[in-house]
PyMOL Python script that loads the backbone (N, CA, C, O; Angstrom):
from pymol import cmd

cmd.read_pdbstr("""\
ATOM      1  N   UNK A   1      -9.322  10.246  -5.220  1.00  0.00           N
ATOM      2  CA  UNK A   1      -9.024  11.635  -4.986  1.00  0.00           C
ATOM      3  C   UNK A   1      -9.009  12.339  -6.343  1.00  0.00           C
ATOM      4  O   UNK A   1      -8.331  11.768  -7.197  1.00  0.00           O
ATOM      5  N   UNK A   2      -9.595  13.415  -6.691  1.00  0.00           N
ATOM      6  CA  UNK A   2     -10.157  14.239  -7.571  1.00  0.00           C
ATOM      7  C   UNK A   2      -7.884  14.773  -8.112  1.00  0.00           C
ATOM      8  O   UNK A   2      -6.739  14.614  -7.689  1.00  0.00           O
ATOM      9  N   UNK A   3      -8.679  15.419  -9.275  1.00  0.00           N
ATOM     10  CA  UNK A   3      -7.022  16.223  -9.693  1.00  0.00           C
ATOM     11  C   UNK A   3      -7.023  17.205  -9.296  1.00  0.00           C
ATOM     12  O   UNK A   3      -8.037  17.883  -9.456  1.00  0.00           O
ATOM     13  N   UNK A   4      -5.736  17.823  -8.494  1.00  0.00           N
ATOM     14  CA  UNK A   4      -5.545  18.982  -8.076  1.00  0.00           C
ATOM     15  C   UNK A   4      -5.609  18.455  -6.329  1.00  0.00           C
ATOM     16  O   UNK A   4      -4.840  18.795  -5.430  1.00  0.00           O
ATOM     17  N   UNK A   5      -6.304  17.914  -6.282  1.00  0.00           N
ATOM     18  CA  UNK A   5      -6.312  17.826  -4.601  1.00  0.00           C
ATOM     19  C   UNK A   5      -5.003  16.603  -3.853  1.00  0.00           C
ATOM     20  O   UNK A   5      -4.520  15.487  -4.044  1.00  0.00           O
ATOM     21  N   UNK A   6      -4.923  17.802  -2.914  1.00  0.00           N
ATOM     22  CA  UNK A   6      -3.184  16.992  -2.254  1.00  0.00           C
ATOM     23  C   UNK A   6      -3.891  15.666  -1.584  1.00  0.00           C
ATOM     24  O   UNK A   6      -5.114  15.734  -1.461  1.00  0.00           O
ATOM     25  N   UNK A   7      -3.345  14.666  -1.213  1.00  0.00           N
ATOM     26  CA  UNK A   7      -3.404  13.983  -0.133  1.00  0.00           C
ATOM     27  C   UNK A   7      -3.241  14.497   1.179  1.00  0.00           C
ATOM     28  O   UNK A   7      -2.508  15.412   1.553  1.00  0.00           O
ATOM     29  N   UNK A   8      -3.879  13.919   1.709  1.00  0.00           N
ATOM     30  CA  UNK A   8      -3.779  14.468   3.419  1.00  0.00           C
ATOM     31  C   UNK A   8      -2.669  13.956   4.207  1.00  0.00           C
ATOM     32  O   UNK A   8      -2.534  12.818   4.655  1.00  0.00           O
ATOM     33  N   UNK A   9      -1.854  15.011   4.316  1.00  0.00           N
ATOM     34  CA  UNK A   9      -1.016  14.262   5.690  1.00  0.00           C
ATOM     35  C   UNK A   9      -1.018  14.109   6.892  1.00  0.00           C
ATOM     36  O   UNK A   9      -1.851  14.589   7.661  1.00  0.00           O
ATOM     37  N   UNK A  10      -0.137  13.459   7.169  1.00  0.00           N
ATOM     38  CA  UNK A  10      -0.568  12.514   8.582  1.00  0.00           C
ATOM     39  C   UNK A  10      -0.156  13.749   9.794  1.00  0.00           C
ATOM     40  O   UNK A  10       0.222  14.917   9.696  1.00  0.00           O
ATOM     41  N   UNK A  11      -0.429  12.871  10.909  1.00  0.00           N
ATOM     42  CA  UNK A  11      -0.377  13.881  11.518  1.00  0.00           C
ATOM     43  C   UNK A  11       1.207  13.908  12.329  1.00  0.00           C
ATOM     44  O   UNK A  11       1.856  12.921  12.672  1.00  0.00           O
ATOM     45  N   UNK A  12       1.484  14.997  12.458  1.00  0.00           N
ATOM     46  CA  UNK A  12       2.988  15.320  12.858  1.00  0.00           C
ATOM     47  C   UNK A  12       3.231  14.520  14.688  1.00  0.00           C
ATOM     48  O   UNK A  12       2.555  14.816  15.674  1.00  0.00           O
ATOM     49  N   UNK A  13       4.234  13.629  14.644  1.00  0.00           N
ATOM     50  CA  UNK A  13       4.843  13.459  15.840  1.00  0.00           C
ATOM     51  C   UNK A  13       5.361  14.730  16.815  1.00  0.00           C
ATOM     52  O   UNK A  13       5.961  15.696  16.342  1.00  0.00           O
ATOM     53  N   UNK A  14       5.060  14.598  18.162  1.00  0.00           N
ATOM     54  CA  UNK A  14       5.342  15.907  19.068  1.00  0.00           C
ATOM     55  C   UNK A  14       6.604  15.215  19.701  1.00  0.00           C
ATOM     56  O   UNK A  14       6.554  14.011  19.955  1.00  0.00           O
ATOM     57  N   UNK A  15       7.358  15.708  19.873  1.00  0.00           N
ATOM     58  CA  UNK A  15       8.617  15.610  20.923  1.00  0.00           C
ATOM     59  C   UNK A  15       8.699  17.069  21.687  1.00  0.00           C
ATOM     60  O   UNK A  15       8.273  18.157  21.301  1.00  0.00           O
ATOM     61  N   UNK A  16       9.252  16.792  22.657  1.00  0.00           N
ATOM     62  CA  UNK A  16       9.758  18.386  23.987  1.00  0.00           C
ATOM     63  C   UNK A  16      11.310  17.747  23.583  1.00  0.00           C
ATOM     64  O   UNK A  16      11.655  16.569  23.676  1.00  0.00           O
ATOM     65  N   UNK A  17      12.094  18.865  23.126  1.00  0.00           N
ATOM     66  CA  UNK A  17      13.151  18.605  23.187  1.00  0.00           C
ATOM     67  C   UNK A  17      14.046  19.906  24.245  1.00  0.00           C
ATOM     68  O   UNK A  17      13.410  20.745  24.884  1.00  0.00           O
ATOM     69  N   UNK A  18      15.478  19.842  24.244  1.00  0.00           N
ATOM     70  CA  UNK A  18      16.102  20.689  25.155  1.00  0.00           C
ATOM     71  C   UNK A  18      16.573  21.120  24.399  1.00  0.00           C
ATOM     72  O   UNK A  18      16.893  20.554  23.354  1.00  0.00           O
ATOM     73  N   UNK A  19      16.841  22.700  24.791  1.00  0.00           N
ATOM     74  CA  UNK A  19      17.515  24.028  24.199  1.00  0.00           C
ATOM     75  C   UNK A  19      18.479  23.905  25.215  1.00  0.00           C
ATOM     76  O   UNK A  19      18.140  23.852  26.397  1.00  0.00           O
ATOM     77  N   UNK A  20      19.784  23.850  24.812  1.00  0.00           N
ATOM     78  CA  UNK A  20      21.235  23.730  25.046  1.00  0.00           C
ATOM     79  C   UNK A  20      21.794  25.186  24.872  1.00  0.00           C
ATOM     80  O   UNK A  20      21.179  25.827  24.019  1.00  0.00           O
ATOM     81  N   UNK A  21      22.956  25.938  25.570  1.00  0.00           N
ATOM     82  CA  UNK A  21      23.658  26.834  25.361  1.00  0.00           C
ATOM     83  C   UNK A  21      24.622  26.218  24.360  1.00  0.00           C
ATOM     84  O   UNK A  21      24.439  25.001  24.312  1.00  0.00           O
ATOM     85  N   UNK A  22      25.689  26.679  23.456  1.00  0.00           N
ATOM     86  CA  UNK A  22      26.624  26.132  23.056  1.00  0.00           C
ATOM     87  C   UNK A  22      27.191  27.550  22.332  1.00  0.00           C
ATOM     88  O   UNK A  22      26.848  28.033  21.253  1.00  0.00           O
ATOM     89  N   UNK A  23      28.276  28.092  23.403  1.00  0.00           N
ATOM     90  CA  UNK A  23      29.030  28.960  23.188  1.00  0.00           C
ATOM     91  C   UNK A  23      28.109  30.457  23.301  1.00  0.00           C
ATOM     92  O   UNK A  23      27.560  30.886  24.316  1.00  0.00           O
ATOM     93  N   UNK A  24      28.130  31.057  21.999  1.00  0.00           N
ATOM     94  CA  UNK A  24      26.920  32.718  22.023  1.00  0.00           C
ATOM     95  C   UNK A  24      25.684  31.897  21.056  1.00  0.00           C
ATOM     96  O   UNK A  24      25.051  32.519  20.203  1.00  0.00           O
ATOM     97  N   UNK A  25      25.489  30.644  21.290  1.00  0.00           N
ATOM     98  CA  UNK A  25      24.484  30.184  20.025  1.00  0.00           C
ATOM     99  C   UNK A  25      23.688  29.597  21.080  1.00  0.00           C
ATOM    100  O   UNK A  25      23.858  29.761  22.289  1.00  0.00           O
ATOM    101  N   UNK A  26      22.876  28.955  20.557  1.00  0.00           N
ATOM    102  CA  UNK A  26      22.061  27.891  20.887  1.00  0.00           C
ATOM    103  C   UNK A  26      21.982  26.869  20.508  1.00  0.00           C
ATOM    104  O   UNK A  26      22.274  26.899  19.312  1.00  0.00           O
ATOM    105  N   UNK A  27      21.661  25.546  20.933  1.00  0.00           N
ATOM    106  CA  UNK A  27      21.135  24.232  19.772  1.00  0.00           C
ATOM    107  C   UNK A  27      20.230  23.285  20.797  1.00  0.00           C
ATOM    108  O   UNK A  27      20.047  23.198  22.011  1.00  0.00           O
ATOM    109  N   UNK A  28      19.813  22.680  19.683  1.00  0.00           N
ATOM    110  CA  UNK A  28      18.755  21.345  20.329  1.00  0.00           C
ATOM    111  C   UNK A  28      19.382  20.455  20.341  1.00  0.00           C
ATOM    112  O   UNK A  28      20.293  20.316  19.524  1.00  0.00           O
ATOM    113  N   UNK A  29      19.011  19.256  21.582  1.00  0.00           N
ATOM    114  CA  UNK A  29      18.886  18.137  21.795  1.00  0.00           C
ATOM    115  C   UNK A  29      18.219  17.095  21.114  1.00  0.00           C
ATOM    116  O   UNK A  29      17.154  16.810  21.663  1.00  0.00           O
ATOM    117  N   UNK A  30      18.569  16.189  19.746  1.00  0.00           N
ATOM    118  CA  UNK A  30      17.968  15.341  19.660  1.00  0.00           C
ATOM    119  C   UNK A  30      18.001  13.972  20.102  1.00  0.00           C
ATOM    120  O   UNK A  30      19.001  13.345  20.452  1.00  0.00           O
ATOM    121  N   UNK A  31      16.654  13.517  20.045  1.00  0.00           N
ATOM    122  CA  UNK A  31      17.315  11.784  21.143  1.00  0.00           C
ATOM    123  C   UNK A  31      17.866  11.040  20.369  1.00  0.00           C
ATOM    124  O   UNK A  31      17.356  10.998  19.249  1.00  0.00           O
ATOM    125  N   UNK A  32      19.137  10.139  20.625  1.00  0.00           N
ATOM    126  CA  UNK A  32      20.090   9.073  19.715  1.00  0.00           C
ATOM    127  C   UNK A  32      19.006   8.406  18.858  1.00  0.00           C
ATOM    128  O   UNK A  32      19.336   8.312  17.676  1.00  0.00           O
ATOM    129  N   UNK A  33      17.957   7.984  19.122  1.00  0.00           N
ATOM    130  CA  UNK A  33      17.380   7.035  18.936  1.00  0.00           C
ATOM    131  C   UNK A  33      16.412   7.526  17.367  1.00  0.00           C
ATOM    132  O   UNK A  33      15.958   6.847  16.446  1.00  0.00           O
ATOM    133  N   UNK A  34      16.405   8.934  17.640  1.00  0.00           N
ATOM    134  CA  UNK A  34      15.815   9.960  16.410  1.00  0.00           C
ATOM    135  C   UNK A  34      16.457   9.803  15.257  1.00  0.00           C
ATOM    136  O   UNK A  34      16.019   9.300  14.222  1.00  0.00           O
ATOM    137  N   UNK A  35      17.659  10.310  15.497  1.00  0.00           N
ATOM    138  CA  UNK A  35      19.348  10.113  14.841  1.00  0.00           C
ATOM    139  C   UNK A  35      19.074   8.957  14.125  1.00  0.00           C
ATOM    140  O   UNK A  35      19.002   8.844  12.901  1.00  0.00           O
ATOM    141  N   UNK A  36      18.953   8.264  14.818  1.00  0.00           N
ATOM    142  CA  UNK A  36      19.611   6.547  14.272  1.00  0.00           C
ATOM    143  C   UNK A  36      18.345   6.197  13.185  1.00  0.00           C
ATOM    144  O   UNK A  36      18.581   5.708  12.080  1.00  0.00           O
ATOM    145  N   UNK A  37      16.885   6.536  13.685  1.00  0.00           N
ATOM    146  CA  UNK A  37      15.623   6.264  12.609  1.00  0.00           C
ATOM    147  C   UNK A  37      16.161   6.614  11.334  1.00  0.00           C
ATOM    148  O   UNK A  37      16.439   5.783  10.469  1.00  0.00           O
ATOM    149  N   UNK A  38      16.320   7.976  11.211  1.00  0.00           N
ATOM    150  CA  UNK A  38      16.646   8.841  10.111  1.00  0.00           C
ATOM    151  C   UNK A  38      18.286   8.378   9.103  1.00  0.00           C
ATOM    152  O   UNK A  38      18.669   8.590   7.953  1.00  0.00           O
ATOM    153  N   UNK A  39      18.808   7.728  10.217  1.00  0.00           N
ATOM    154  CA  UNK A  39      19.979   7.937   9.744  1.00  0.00           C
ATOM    155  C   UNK A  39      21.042   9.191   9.618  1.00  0.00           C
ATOM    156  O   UNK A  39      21.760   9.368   8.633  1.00  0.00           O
ATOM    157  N   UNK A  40      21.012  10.158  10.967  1.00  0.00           N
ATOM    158  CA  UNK A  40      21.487  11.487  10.648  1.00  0.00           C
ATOM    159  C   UNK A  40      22.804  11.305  11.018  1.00  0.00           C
ATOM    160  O   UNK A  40      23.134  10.728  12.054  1.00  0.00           O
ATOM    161  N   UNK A  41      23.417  11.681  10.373  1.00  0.00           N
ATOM    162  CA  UNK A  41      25.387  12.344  10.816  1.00  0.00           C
ATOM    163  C   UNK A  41      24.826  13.331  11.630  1.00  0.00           C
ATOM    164  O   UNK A  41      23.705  13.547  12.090  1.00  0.00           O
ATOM    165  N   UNK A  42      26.577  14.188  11.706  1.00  0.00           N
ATOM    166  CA  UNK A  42      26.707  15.074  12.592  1.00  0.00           C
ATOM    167  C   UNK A  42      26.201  15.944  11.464  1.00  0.00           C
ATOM    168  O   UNK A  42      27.317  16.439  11.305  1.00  0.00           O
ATOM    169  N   UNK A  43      25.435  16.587  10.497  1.00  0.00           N
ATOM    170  CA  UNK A  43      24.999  17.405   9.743  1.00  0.00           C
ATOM    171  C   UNK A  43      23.836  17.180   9.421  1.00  0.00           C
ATOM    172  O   UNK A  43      23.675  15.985   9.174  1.00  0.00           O
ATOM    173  N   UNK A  44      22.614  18.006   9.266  1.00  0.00           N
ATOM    174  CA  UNK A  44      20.978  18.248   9.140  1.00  0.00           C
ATOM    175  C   UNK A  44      21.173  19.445   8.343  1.00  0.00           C
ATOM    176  O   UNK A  44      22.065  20.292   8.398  1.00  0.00           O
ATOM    177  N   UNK A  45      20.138  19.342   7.577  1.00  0.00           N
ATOM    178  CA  UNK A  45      19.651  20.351   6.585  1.00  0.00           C
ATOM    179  C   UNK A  45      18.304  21.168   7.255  1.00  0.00           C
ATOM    180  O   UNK A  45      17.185  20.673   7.388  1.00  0.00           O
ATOM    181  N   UNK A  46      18.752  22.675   7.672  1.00  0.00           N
ATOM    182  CA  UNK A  46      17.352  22.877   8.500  1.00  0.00           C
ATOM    183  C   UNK A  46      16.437  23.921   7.194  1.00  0.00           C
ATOM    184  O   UNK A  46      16.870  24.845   6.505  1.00  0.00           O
ATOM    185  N   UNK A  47      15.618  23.554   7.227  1.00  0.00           N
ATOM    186  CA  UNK A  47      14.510  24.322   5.835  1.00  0.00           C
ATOM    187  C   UNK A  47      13.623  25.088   6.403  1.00  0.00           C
ATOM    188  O   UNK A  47      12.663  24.408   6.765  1.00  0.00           O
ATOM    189  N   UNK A  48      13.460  26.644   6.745  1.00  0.00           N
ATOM    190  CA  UNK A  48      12.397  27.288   7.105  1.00  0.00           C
ATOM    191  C   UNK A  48      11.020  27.445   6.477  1.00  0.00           C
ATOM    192  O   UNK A  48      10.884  27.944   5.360  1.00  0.00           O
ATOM    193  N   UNK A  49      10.412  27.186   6.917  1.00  0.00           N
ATOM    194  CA  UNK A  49       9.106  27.801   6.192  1.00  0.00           C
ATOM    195  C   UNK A  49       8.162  28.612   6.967  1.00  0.00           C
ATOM    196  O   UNK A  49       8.325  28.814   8.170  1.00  0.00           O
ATOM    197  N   UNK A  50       6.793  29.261   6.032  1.00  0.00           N
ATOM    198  CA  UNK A  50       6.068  30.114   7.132  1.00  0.00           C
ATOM    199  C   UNK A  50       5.890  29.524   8.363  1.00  0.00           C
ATOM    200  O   UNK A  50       6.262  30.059   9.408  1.00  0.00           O
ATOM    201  N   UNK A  51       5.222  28.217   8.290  1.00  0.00           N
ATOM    202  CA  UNK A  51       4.965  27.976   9.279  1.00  0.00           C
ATOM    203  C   UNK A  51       5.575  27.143  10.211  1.00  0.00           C
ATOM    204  O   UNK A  51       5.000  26.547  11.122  1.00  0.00           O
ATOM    205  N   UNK A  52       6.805  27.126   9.939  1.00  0.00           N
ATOM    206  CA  UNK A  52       8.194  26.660  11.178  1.00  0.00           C
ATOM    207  C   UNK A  52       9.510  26.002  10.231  1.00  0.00           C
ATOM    208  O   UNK A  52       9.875  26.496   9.164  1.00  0.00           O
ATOM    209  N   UNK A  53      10.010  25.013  10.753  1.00  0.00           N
ATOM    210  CA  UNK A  53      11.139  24.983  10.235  1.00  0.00           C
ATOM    211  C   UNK A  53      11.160  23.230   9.798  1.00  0.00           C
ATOM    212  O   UNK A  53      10.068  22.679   9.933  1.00  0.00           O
ATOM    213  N   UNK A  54      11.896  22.670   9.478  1.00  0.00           N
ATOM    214  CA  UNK A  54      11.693  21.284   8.920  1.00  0.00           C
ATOM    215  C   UNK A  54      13.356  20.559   9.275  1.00  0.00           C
ATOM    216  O   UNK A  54      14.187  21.405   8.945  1.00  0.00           O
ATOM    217  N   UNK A  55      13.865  19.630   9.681  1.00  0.00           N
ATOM    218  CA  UNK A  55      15.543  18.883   9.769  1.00  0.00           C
ATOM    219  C   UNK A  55      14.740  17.779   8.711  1.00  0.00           C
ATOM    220  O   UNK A  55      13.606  17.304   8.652  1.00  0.00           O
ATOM    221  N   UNK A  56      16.255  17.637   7.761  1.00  0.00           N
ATOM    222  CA  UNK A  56      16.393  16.464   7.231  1.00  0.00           C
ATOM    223  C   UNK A  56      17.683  16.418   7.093  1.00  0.00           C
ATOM    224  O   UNK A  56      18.547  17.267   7.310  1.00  0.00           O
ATOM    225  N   UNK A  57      17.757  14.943   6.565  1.00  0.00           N
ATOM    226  CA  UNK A  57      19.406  15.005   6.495  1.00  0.00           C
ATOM    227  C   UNK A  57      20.196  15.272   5.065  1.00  0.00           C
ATOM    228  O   UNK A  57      19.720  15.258   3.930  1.00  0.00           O
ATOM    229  N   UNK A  58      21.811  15.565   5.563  1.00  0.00           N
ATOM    230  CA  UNK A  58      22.424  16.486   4.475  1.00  0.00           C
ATOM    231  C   UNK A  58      22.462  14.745   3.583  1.00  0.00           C
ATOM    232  O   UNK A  58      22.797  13.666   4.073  1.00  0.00           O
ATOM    233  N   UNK A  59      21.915  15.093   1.955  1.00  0.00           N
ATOM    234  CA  UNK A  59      22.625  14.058   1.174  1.00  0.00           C
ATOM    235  C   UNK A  59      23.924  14.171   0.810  1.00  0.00           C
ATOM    236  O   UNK A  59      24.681  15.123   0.619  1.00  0.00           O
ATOM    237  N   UNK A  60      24.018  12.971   0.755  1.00  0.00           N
ATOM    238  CA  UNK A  60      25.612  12.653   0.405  1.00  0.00           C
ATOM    239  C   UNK A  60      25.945  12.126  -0.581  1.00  0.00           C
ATOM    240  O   UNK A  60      27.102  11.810  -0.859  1.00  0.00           O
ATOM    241  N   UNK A  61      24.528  11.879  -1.556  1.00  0.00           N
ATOM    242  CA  UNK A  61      24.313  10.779  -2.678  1.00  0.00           C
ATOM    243  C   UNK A  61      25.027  11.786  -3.829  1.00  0.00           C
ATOM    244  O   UNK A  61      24.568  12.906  -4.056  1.00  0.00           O
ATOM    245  N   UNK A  62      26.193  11.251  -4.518  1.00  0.00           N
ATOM    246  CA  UNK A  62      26.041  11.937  -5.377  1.00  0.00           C
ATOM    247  C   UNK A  62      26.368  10.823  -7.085  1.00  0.00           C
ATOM    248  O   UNK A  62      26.994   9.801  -7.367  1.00  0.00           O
ATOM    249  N   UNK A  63      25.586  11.730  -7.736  1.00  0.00           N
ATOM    250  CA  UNK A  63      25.250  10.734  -8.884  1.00  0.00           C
ATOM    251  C   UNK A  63      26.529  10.294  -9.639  1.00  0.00           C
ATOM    252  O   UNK A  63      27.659  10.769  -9.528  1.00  0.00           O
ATOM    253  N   UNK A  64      26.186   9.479 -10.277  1.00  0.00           N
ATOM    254  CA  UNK A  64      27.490   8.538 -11.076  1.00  0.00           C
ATOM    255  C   UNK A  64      27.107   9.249 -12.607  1.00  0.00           C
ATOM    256  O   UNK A  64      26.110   9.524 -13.274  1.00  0.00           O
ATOM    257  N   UNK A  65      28.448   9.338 -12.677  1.00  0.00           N
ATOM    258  CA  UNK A  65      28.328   9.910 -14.201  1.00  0.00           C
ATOM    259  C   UNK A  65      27.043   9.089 -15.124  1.00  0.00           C
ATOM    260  O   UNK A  65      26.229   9.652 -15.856  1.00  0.00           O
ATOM    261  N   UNK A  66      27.130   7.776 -14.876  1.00  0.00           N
ATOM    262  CA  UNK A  66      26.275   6.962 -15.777  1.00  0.00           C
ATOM    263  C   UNK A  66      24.637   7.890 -15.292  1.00  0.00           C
ATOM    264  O   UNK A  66      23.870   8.446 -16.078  1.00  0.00           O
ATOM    265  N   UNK A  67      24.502   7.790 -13.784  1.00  0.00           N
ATOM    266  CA  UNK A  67      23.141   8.663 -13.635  1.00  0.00           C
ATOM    267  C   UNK A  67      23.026  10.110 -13.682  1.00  0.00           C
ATOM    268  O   UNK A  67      21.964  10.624 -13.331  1.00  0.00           O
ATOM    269  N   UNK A  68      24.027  10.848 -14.086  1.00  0.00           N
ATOM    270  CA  UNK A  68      23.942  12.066 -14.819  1.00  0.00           C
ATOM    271  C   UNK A  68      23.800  12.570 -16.137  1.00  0.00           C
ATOM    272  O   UNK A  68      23.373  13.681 -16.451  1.00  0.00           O
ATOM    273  N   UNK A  69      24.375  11.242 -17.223  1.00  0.00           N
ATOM    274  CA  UNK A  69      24.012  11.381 -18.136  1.00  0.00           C
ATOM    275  C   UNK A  69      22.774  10.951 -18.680  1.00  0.00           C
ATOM    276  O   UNK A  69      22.309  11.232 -19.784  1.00  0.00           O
ATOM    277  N   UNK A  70      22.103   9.963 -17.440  1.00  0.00           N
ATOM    278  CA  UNK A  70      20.825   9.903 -18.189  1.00  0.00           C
ATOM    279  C   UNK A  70      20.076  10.934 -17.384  1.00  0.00           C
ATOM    280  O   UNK A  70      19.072  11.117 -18.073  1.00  0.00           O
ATOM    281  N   UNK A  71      20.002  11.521 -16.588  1.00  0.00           N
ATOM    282  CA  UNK A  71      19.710  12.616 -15.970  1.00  0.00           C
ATOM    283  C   UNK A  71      19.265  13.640 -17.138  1.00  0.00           C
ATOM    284  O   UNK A  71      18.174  13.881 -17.656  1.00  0.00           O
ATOM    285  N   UNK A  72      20.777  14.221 -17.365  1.00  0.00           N
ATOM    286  CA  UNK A  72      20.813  15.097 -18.291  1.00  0.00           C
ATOM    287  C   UNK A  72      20.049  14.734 -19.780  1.00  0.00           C
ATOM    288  O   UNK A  72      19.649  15.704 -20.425  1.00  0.00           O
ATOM    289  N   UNK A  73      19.808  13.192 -20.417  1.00  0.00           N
ATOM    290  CA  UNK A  73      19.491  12.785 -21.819  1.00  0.00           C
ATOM    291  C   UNK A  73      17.531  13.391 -21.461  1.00  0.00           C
ATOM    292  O   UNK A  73      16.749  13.897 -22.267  1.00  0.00           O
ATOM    293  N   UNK A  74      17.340  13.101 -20.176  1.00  0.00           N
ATOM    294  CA  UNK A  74      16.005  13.039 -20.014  1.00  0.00           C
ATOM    295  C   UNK A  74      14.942  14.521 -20.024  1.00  0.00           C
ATOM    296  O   UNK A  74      13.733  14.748 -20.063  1.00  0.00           O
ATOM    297  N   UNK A  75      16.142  15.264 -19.964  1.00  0.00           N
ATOM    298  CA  UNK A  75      15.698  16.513 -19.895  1.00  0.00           C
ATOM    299  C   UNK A  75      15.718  17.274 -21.350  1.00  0.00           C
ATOM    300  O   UNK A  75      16.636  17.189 -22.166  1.00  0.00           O
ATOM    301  N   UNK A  76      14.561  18.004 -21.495  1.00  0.00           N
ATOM    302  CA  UNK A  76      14.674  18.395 -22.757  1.00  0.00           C
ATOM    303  C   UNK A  76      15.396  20.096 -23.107  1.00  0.00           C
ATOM    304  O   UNK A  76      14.795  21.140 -23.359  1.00  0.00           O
ATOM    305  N   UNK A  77      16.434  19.913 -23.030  1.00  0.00           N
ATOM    306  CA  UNK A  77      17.448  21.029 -22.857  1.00  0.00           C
ATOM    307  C   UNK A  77      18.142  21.194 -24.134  1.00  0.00           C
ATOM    308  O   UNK A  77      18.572  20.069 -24.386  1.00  0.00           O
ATOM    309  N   UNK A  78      18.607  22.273 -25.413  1.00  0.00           N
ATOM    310  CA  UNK A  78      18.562  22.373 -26.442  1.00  0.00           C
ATOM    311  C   UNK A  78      20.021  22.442 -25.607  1.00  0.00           C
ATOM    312  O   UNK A  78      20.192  23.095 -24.578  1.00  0.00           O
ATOM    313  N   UNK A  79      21.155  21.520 -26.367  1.00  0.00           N
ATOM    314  CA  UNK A  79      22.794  21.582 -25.892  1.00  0.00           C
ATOM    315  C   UNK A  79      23.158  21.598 -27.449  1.00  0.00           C
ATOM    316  O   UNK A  79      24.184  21.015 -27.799  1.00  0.00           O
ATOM    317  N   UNK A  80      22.206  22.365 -28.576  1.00  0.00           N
ATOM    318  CA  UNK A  80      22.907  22.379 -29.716  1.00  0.00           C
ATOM    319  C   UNK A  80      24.108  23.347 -29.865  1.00  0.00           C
ATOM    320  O   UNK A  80      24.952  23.319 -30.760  1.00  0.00           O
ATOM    321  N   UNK A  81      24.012  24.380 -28.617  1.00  0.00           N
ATOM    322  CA  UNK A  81      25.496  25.158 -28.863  1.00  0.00           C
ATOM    323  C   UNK A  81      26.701  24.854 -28.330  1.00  0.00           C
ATOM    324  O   UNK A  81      27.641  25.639 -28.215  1.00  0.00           O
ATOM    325  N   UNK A  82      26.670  23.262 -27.873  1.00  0.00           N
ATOM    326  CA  UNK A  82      27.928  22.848 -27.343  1.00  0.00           C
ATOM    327  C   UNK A  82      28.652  21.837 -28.586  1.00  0.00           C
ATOM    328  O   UNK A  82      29.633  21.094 -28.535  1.00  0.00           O
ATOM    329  N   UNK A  83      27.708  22.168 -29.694  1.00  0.00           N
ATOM    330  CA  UNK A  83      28.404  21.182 -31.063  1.00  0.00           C
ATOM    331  C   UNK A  83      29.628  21.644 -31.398  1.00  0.00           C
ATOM    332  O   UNK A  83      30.512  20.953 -31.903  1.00  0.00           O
ATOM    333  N   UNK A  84      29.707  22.811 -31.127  1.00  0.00           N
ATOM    334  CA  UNK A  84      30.827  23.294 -31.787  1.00  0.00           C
ATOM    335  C   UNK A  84      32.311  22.577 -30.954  1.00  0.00           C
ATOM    336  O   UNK A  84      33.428  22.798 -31.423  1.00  0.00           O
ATOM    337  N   UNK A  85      32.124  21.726 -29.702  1.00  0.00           N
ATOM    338  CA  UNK A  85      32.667  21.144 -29.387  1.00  0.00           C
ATOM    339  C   UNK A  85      33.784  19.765 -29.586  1.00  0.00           C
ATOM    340  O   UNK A  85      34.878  19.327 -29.233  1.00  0.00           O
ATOM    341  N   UNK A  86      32.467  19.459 -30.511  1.00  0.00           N
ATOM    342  CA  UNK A  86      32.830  18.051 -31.557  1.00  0.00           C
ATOM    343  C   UNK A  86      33.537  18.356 -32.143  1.00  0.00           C
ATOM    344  O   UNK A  86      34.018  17.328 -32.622  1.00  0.00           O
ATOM    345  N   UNK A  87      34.166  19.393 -32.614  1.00  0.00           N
ATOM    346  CA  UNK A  87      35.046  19.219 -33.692  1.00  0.00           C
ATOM    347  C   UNK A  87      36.561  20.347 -33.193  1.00  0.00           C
ATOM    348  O   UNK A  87      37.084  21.204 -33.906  1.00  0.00           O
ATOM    349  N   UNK A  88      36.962  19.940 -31.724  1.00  0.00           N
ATOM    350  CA  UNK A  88      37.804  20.563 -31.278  1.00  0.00           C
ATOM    351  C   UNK A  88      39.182  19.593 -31.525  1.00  0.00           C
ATOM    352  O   UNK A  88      40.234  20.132 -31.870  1.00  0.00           O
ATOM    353  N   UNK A  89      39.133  18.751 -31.409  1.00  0.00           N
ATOM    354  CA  UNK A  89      39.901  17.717 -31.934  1.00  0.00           C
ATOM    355  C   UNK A  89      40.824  16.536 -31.009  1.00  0.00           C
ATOM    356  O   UNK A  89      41.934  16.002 -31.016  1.00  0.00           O
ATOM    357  N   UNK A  90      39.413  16.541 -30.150  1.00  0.00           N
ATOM    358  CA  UNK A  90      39.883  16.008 -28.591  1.00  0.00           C
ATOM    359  C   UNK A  90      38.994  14.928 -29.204  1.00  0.00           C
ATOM    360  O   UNK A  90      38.096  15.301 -29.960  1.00  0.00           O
ATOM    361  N   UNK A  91      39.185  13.375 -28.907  1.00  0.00           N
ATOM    362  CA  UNK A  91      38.531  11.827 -29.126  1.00  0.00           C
ATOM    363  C   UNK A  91      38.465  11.757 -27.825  1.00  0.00           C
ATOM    364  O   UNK A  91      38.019  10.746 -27.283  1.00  0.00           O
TER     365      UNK A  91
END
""", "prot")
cmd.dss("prot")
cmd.show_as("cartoon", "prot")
cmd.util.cbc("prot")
cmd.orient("prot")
């Protein structure tokens, strides 16, 4: 595949799902079995786009200081105005 050109994606799974009342709202029905592939809690991240909408699930990952600081070392971010820090007189 040439540079610049995406890979092709696959083609999207169809489900009919049910539109539920729930209170003055609405919601969908997903099947347990959807849930359980994905691994979803009771929380989904819904992402609009032009051309419809996307569920994934909410992360919960959150990084360990050890993977934030290399996070942060990897990025090339000028933190020379936090020097003045070093010499507050906190070890």
């Amino acid at each position: 595949m040439s540079h610049g050109q995406q890979e092709p994606q696959a083609e999207p799974r169809t489900r009919e799902v049910k539109v539920v009342a729930i209170g003055n709202s609405i919601g969908i029905r997903l099947p347990k079995e959807l849930l359980d592939k994905y691994g979803w809690g009771d929380r989904l991240v819904l992402e609009e786009f032009d051309e419809g909408i996307a569920l994934r699930g909410k992360e919960t990952h959150r990084l360990s200081w050890e993977e934030t600081s290399r996070a942060m070392a990897a990025e090339s971010e000028d933190w020379s105005d936090f020097d003045v820090a070093l010499a507050d007189g906190l070890e």
